[in-house]
Backbone as CSV, one residue per row, in Angstrom:
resi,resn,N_x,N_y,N_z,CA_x,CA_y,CA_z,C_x,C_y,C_z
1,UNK,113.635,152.765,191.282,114.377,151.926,190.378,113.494,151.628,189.166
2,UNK,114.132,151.849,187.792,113.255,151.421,186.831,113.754,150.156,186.180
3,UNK,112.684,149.557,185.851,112.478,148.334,185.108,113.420,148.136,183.762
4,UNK,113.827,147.314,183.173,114.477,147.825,181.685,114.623,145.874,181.094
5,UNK,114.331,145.973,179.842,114.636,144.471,179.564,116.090,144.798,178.470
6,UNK,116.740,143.661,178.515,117.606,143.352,177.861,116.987,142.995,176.588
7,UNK,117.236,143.397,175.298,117.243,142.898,174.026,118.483,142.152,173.619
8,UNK,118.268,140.825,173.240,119.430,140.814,172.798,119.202,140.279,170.975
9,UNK,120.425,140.665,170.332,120.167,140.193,168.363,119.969,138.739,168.487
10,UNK,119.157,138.429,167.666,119.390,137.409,167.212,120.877,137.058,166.135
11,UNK,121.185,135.689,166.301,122.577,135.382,165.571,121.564,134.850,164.093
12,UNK,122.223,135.242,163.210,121.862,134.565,162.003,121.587,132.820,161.992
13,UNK,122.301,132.113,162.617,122.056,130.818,163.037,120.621,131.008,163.403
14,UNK,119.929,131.815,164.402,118.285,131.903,164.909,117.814,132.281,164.178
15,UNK,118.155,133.109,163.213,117.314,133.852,162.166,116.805,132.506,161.358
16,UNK,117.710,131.928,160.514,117.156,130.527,159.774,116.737,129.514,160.681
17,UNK,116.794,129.255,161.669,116.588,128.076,162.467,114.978,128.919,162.538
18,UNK,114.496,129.956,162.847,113.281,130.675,163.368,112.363,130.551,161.568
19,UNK,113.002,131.123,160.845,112.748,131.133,159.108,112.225,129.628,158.936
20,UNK,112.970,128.280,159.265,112.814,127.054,158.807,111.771,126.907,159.583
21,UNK,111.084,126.945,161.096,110.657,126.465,161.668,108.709,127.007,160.889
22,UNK,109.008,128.289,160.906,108.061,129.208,160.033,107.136,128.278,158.781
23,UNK,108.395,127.692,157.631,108.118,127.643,156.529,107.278,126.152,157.100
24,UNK,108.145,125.308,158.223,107.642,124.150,158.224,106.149,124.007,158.503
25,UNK,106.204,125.035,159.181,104.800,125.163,159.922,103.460,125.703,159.068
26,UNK,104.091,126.188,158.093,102.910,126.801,157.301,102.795,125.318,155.857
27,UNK,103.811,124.496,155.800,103.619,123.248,154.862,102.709,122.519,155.664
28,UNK,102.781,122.323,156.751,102.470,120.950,157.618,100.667,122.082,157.892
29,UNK,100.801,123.348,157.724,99.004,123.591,157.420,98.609,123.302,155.971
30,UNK,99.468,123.573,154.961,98.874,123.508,153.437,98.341,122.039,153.747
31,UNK,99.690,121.202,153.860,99.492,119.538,153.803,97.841,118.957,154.643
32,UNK,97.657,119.841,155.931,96.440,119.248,156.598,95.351,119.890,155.866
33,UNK,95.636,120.628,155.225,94.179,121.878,154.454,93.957,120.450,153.165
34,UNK,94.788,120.107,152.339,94.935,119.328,150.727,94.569,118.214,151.310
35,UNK,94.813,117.297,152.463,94.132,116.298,153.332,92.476,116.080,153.231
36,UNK,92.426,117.660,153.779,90.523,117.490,154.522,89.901,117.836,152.723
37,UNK,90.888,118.254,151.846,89.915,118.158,150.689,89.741,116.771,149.792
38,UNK,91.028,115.996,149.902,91.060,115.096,149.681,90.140,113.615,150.088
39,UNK,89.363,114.374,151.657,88.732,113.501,152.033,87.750,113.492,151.656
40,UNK,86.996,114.859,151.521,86.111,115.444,151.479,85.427,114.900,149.983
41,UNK,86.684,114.923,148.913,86.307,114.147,147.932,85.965,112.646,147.457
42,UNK,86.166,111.813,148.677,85.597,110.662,148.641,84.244,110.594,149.468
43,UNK,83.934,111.700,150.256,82.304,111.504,150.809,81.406,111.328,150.204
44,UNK,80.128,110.520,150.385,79.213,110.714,149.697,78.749,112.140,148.896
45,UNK,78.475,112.288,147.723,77.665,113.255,147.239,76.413,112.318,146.191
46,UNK,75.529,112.364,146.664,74.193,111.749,146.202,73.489,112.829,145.542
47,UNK,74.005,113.876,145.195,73.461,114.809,144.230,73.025,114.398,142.777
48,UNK,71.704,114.582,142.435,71.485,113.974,140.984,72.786,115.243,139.939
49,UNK,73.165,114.346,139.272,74.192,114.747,138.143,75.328,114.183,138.966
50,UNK,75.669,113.845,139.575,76.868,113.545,140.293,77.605,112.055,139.643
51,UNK,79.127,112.413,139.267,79.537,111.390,138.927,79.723,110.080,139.846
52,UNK,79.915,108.934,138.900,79.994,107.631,139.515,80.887,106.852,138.644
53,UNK,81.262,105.415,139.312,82.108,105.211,138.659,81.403,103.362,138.132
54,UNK,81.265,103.453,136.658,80.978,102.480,136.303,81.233,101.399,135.889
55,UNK,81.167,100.469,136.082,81.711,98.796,135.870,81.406,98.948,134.539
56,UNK,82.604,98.303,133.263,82.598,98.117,132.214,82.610,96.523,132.145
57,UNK,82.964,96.126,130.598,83.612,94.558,130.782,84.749,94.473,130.138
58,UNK,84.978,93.589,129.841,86.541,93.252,129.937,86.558,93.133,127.681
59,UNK,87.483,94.159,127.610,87.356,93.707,126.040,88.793,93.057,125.490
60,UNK,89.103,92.240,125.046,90.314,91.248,124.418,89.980,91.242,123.154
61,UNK,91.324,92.132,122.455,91.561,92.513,121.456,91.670,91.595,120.141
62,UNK,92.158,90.560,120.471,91.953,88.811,119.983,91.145,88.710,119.388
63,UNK,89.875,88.704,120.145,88.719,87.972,119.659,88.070,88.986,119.206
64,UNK,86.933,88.219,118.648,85.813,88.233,117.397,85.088,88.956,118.204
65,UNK,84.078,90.552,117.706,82.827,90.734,118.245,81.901,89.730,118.646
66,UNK,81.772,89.445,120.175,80.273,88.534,120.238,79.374,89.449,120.978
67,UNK,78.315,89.533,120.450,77.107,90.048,121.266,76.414,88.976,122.452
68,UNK,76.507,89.949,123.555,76.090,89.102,124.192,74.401,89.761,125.098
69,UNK,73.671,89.064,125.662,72.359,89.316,126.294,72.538,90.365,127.438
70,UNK,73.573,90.906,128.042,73.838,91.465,129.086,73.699,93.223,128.583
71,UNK,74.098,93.308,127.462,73.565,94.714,127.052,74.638,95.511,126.551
């Protein structure tokens, strides 16, 4: 007796249901890939040249230039 498998078609209903499941699956990797870079960009980098983010002061358009001792 020989062995034999049944093939059966897929219905177009499986075809997109199989298609959607595909596309979802390859967003939900982009989305975790744009994540770990996103994190990656708030880690420390203590590299000399490396940007930082610097405290300014507060300027009000109002008033008069005052110089002040702080620099």
């Amino acid at each position: 007796m020989t062995s034999f498998s049944i093939t059966r078609k897929k219905t177009p209903f499986q075809k997109h249901r199989e298609e959607e499941e595909a596309k979802k699956k390859r967003e939900e990797d982009e989305t975790a890939r744009l994540y770990e870079e996103f994190v990656a960009s708030f880690q420390g980098d203590n590299a000399p040249g490396s940007k930082a983010f610097v405290r300014g002061g507060t300027i009000n358009p109002n008033e008069k230039f005052k110089p002040n001792s702080e620099g």
